[in-house]
C-alpha positions in Angstrom: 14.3 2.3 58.0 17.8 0.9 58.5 19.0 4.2 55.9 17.2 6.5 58.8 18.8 4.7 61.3 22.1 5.2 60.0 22.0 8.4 58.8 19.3 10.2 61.5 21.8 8.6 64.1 19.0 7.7 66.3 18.2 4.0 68.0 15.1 2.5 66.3 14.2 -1.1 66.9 13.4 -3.1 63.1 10.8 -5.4 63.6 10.5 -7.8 60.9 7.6 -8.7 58.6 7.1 -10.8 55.8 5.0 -8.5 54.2 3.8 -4.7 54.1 0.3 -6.1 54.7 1.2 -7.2 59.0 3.1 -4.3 59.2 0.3 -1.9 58.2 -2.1 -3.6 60.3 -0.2 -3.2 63.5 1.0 0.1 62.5 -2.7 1.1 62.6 -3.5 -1.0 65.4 -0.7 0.6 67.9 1.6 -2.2 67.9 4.5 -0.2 66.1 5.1 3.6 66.1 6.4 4.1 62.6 7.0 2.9 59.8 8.8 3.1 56.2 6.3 1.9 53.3 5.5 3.3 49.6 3.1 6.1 49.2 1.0 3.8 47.0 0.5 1.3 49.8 0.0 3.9 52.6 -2.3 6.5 50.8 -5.8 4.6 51.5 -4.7 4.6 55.6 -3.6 8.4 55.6 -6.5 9.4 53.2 -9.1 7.7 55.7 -7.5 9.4 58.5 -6.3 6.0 59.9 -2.3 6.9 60.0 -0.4 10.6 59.9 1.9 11.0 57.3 5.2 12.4 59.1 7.1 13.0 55.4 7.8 11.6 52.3 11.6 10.4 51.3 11.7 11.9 47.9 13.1 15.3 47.0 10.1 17.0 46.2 6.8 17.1 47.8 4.0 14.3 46.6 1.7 15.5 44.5 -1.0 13.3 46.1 0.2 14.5 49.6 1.4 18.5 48.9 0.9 19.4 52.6 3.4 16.6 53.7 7.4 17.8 53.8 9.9 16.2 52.7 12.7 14.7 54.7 14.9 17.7 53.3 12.6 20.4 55.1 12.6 18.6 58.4 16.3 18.7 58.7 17.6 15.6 57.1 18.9 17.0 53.7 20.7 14.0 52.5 18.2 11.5 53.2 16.3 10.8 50.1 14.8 7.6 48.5 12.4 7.0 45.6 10.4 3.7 44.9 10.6 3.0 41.6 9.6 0.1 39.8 11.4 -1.3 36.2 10.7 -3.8 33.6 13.4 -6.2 33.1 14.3 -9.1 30.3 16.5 -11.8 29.7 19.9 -10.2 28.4 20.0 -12.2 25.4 23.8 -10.6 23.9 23.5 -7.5 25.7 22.3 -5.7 22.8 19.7 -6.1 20.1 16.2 -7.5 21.1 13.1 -6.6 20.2 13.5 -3.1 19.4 9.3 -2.3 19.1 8.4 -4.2 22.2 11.4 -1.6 23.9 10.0 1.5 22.1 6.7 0.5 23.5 7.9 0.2 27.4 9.6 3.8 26.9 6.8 5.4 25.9 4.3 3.5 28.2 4.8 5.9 31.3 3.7 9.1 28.5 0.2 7.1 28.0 -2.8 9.0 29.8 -4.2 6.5 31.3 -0.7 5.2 32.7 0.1 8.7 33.9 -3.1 9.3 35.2 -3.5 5.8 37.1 -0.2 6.2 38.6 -0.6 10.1 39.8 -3.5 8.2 41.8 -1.0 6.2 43.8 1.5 9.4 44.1 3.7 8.1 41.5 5.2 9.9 39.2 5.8 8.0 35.8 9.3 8.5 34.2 10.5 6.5 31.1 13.5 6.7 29.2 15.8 4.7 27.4 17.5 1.1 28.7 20.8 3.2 29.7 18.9 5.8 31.3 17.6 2.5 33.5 20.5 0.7 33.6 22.6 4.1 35.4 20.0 4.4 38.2 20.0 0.2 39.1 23.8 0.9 38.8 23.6 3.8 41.2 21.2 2.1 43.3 23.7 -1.0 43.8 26.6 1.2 44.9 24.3 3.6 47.4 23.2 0.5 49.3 25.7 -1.5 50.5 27.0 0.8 53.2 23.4 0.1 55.1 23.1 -3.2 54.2 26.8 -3.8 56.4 25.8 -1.1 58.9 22.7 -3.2 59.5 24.0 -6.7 59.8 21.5 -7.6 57.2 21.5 -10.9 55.6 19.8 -13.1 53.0 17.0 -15.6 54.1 
């Protein structure tokens, strides 16, 4: 919300929760107009009619949600996040490992079932390679701290 904030240029006021789950419930209640959440937690609320789905922050169109634009289409074209989740280890010498157990997390997204269960929650299932990884948590780390100053935010 704070990235919109900052880069919509409009006055929004953040109220905090300690969890998605308060926030959705007075998002559907009428306590708070909008909100920023991942298509996996909001789909059950939109799909029941509960909430209205404004857009989606990726750079294409959800699968789950096709009718829903993107942030692009309604005039914010640099505006763009994806949720995505990674699996993460112990860096032992920053190299080596267990090479079968990596292999096996690559190709875990290409699985049916994975794919399948995912597409469910409007996610769409991307592996690749620990450098592959490794450039978007770099990428992420350097896109971020422009907000987090804009914001004021701080650790608890």
């Amino acid at each position: 919300m704070e990235l919109l904030k900052l880069d919509a240029h409009v006055d929004l006021v953040h109220v905090p929760y300690k969890g998605s789950g308060g926030a959705l419930a007075d998002l559907v209640g009428g306590h708070v107009q909008a909100m920023i959440v991942s298509l996996q937690t909001v789909a059950p609320y939109v799909q029941s009619g509960k909430l209205r789905m404004l857009a989606v922050m990726s750079a294409e169109r959800s699968e789950v949600f096709p009718e829903v634009p993107t942030l692009k289409e309604v005039g914010l074209p640099d505006l763009e996040v994806d949720t995505w989740y990674g699996v993460f280890r112990p860096s032992r010498d920053g190299q080596g490992g267990d090479r079968q157990g990596q292999r096996r997390v690559e190709r875990a997204p290409e699985a049916g079932d994975v794919r399948e269960l995912l597409a469910k929650q409007g996610m769409i299932p991307v592996g690749g390679s620990p450098e592959r990884f490794g450039a978007l948590v770099r990428s992420e780390l350097k896109r971020w701290p422009r907000v987090v100053a804009a914001a004021g935010i701080k650790a608890d």
